[in-house]
C-alpha positions as CSV (number, residue, x, y, z in Angstrom):
1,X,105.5,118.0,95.6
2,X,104.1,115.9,92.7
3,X,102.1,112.8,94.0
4,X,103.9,109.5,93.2
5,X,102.3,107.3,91.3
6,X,102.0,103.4,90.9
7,X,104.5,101.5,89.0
8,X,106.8,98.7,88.9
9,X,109.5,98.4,92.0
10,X,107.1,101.0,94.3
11,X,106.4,100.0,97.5
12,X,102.9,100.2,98.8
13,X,102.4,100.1,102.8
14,X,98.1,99.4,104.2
15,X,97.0,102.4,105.6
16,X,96.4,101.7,109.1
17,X,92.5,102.3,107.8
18,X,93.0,98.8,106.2
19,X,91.8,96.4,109.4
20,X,90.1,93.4,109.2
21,X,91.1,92.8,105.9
22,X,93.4,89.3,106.4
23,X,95.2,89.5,103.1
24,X,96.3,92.7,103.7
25,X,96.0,94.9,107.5
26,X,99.6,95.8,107.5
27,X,101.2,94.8,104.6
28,X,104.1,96.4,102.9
29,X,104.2,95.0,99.3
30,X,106.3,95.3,95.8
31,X,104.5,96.3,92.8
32,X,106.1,93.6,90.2
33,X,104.4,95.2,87.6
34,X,102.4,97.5,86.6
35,X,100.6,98.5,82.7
36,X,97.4,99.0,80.9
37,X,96.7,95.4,81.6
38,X,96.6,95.7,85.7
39,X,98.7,95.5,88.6
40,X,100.9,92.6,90.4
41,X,102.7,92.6,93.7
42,X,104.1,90.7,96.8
43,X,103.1,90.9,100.1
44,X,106.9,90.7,101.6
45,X,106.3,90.7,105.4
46,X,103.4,88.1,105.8
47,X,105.6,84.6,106.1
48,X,103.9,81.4,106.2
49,X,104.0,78.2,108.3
50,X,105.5,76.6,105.4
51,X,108.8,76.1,104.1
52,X,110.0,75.3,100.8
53,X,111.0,71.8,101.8
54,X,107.8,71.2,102.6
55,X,106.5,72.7,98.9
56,X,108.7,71.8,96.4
57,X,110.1,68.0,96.5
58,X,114.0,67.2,96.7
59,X,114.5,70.7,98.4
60,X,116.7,70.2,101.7
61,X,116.5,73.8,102.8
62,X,114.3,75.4,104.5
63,X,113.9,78.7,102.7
64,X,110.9,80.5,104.3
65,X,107.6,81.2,101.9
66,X,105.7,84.3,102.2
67,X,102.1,85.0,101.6
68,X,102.4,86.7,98.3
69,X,98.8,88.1,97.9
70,X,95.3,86.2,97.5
71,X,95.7,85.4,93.6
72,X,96.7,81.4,92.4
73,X,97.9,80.8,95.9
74,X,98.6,77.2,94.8
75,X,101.2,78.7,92.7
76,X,104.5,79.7,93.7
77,X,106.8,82.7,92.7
78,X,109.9,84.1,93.8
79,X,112.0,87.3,93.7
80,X,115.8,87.7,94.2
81,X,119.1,89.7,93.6
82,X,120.8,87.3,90.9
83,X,119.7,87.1,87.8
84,X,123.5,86.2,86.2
85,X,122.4,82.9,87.9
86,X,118.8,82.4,87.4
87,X,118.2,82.6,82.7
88,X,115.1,84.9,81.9
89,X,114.9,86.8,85.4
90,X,112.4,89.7,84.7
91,X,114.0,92.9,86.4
92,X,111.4,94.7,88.6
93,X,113.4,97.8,89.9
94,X,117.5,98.1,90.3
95,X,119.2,95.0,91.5
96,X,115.6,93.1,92.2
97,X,114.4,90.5,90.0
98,X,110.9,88.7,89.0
99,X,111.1,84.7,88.1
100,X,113.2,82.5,85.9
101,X,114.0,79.4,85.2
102,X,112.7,77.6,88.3
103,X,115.1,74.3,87.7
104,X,118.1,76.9,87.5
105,X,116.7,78.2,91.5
106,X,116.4,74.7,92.5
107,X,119.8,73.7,91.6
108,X,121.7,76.6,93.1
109,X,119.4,75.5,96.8
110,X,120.8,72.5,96.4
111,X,124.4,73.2,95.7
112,X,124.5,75.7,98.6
113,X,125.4,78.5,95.9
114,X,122.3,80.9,96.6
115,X,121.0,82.0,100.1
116,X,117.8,83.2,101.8
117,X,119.3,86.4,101.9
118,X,119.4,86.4,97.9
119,X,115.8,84.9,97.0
120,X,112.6,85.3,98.6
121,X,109.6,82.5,97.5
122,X,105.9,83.9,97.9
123,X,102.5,81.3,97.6
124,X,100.2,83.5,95.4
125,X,100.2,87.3,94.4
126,X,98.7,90.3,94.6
127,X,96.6,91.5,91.4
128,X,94.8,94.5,90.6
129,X,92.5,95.0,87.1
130,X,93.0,97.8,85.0
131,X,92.7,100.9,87.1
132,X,91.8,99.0,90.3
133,X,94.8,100.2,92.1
134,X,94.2,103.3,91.0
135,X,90.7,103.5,92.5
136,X,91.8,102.0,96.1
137,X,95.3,104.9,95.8
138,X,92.0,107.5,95.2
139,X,90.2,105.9,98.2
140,X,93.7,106.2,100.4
141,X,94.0,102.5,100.9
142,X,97.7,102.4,100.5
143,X,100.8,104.9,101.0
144,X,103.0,104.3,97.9
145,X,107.3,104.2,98.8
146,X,109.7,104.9,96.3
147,X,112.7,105.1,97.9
148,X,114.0,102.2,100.1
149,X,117.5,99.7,100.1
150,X,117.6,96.8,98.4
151,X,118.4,94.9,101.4
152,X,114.8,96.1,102.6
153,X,113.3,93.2,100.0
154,X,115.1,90.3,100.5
155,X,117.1,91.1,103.8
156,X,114.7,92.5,106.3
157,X,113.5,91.6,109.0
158,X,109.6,90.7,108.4
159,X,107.7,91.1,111.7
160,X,108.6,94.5,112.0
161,X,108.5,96.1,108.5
162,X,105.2,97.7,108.2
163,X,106.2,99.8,111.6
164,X,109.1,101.0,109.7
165,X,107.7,102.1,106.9
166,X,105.0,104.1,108.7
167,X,107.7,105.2,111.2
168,X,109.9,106.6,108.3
169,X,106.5,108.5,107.3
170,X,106.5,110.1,110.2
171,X,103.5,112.3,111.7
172,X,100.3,110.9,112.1
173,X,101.5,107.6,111.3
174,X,103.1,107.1,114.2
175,X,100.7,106.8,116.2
176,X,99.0,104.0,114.2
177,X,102.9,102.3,114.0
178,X,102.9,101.8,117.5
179,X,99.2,100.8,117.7
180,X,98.0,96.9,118.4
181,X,97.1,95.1,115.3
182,X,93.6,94.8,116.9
183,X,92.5,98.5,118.4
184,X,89.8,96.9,120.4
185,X,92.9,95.0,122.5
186,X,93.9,98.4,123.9
């Protein structure tokens, strides 16, 4: 079986190995893109305390925002399923799209015409340099997915998606599926 490789709409779940590291012990993130240039991603299961009511100003809904990685965290970027309603959506894998015309986004929220189910919004990214995911695949840092549902990105439910992802693995990672976040608490 040929090893998979990183590029853009891969999954990547932590390793369990990954603890104490805040940004990402048990993360499960989308590889937005991926070239000779480095890496970018989402974390998709690390929500905030904010809402986008909160963030963006004449926004009534409250949309939740996710952690999207430790890069530009002041800045804010969304993925979603309808780019025949959002101009120059960037298509990251089939049916999942990067960006767009932020002013399109905003008035689709406010005309009830897009849901949470549709569009996910993410404070910051993940970003690797040129072959710096590469190096931390080499030193087993994270288990790359390339088969999953659509409904997996924008649909699921977050608390619980990392456990899935090891449980689908299966075998040794079950054990570390079922473990608390913190060894040390058991």
């Amino acid at each position: 079986m040929e090893a998979l490789k990183p590029k853009k709409g891969i999954l990547m779940a932590a390793e369990p190995s990954i603890t104490g590291d805040l940004s990402f012990n048990r993360s499960v993130i989308l590889l937005a893109d991926h070239s000779e240039e480095g890496s970018i991603g989402f974390i998709l299961n690390k929500v905030l305390d904010h809402n986008l009511s909160e963030l963006i100003p004449g926004i009534k809904k409250d949309f939740l925002v996710y952690y999207g990685g430790p890069v530009e965290q002041d800045n804010l970027y969304f993925i979603h399923k309808v780019p025949s309603l959002i101009p120059d959506s960037i298509e990251i894998a089939e049916g999942i799209y990067w960006g767009g015309n932020f002013e399109a986004v905003k008035k689709l929220i406010q005309n009830n015409l897009i849901t949470d189910k549709e569009i996910k919004f993410f404070l910051g990214y993940s970003g690797w340099d040129l072959n710096q995911l590469e190096e931390e695949l080499h030193a087993k840092a994270w288990i790359l997915i390339n088969e999953y549902a659509q409904e997996e990105i924008l649909e699921k439910n977050y608390h619980n998606f990392w456990k899935e992802k090891l449980d689908e693995l299966g075998g040794e990672y079950l054990i570390w599926s079922n473990a608390p976040e913190n060894p040390s608490y058991n």
